[in-house]
N, C-alpha and C positions, 0 to 999 in steps of 0.2 A: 589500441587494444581491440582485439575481435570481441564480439559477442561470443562467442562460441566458448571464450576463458571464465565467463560465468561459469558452465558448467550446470547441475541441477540447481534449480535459482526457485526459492519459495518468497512470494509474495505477502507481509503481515498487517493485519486491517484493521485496525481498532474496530471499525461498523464496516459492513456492505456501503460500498463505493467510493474508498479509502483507495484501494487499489487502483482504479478506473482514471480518480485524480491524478494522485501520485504519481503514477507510472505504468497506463494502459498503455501507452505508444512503443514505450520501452518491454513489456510485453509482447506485443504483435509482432515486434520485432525480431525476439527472441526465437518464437515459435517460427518463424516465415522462418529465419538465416539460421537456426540451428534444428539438431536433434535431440538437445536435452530435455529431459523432464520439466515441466512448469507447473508450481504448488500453488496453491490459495490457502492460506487459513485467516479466518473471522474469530477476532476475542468475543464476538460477545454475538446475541441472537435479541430480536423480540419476543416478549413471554406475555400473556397475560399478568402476569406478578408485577410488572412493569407497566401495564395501563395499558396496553394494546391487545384491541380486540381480533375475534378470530381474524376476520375477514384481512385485515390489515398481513395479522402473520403470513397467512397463507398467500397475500399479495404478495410481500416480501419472498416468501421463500421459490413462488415460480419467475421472484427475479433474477435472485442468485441461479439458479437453475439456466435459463438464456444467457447470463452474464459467462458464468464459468462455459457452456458452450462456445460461445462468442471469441475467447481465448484461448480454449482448446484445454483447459488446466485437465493436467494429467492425476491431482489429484486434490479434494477440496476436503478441507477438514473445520468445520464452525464448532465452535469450543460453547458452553454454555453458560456462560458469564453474561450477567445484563449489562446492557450500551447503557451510558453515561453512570456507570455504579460502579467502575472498576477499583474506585478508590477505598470501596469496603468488601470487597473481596480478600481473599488470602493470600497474601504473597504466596505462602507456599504450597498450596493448592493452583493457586495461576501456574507457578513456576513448574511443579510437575507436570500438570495437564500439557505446556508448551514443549516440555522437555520429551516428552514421552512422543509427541507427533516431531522433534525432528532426529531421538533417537531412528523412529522408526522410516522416515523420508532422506536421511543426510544431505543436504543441500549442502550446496560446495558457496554460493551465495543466498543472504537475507536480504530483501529490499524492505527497511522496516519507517513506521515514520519517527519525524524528528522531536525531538523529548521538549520543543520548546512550540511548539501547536499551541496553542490555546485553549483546546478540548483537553482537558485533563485527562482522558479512555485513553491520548496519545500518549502523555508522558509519561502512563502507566505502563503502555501496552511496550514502549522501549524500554524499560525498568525489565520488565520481568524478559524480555526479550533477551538482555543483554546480561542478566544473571543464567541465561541459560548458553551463553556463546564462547563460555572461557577455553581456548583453546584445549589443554588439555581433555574436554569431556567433547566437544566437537572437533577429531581433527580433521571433520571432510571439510568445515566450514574454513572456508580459505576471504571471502570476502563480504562485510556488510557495511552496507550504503543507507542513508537514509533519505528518503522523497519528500516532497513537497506537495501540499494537499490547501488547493483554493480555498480559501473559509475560515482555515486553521492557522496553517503556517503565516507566519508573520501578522497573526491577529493576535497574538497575546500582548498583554500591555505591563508585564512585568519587566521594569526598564533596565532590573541586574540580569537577566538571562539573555546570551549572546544570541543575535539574530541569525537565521537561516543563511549560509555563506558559501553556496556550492563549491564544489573545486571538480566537480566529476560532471560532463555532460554525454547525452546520449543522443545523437542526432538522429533524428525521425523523419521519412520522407512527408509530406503533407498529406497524402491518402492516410496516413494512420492515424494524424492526429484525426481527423476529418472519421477514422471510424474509429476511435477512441470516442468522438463525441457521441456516435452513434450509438457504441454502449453506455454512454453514460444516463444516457434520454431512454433508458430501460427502468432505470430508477426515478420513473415520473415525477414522484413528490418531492425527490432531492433538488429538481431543475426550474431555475425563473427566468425574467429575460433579464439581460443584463440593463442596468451594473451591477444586480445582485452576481457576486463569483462563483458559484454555481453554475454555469451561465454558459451554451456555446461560441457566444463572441469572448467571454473570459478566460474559456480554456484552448481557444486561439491565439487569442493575443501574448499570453504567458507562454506557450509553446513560439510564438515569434519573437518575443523577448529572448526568452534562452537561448534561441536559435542566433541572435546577431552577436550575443557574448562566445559563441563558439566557430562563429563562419558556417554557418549551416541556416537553411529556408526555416529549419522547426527543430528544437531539441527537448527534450524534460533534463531536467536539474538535479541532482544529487548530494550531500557531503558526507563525503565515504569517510568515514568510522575506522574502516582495519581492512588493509587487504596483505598476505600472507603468498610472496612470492617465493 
């Protein structure tokens, strides 16, 4: 299958550099080999309400700023829900605020993450995701996949929820994982050396991982949810 069958493809981020993990390569990608549109939305923001001071915010938001250059996102929406508080939030206030950025975007794919993360902003941020994807009120949305996110994925230690079991790979030549990492070392405070997974030998190693389950030098991972031929 071409890239190109995405179609407009919006990327969904529990925090800044959600996307970068998951599925920067798969991004780059997108934009080099097609001409669709390519989305960014962030669930959540730093607030002072949240214990981050200015200096911090204002770090953060000239990172987003370089990051969304970096990929070229034709269009970047950060919702104003706080990082790791998603679970007293309102469903139905999430669920408009997300509903209303893809009435207005229709993406034809979601690349969202997987509901069994370990960061609970994730299995949120696929709840309300996926209350907003029911075919009839989305009919551009034809396909959604869920990424895999260093840190998260496969750190939870809830032994009844099924683990991360891609079925969907996306083969990435090695320049992009290579500037995948480079955006991701945008996000200074996010990154240690390995073996913290964070890590540019970690998000090598994983992208060479995936790559030998699919016959390719480098892939990122998936397990696609719904696709609507």
């Amino acid at each position: 299958m071409s890239l190109d069958n995405f179609g407009a493809t919006l990327v969904l981020a529990p925090h800044p550099d959600d996307e970068t993990l998951g599925c920067g390569a798969t991004l780059l990608r997108i934009k080099r080999e097609t001409s669709h549109p390519l989305y960014w939305i962030m669930m959540t923001r730093m607030s002072q309400a949240a214990g981050y001071d200015q200096a911090a915010i204002l770090k953060r938001e000239q990172e987003i700023k370089l990051v969304s250059a970096a990929y070229g996102f034709d269009s970047l929406v950060q919702l104003p829900f706080q990082a790791a508080m998603l679970d007293g939030e309102s469903t139905s206030v999430m669920v408009r605020a997300v509903a209303d950025v893809l009435d207005d975007l229709r993406p034809t794919t979601i690349l969202m993450p997987f509901p069994g993360d370990a960061h609970s902003d994730h299995a949120r941020t696929f709840k309300i995701a996926s209350a907003c994807s029911k075919w009839f009120r989305r009919r551009d949305l034809r396909r959604i996949m869920c990424y895999e996110v260093l840190s998260e994925t496969g750190f939870g230690l809830n032994p009844t929820l099924p683990p991360f079991s891609p079925n969907c790979f996306v083969q990435v030549d090695e320049d992009l994982v290579e500037r995948k990492i480079e955006i991701m070392n945008i996000y200074g405070s996010e990154m240690a050396p390995f073996p913290f997974p964070r890590s540019d030998e970690a998000i090598r190693s994983l992208a060479r991982l995936r790559g030998s389950e699919c016959g390719s030098m480098a892939a990122e991972a998936f397990l696609a949810v719904r696709e609507i031929v």
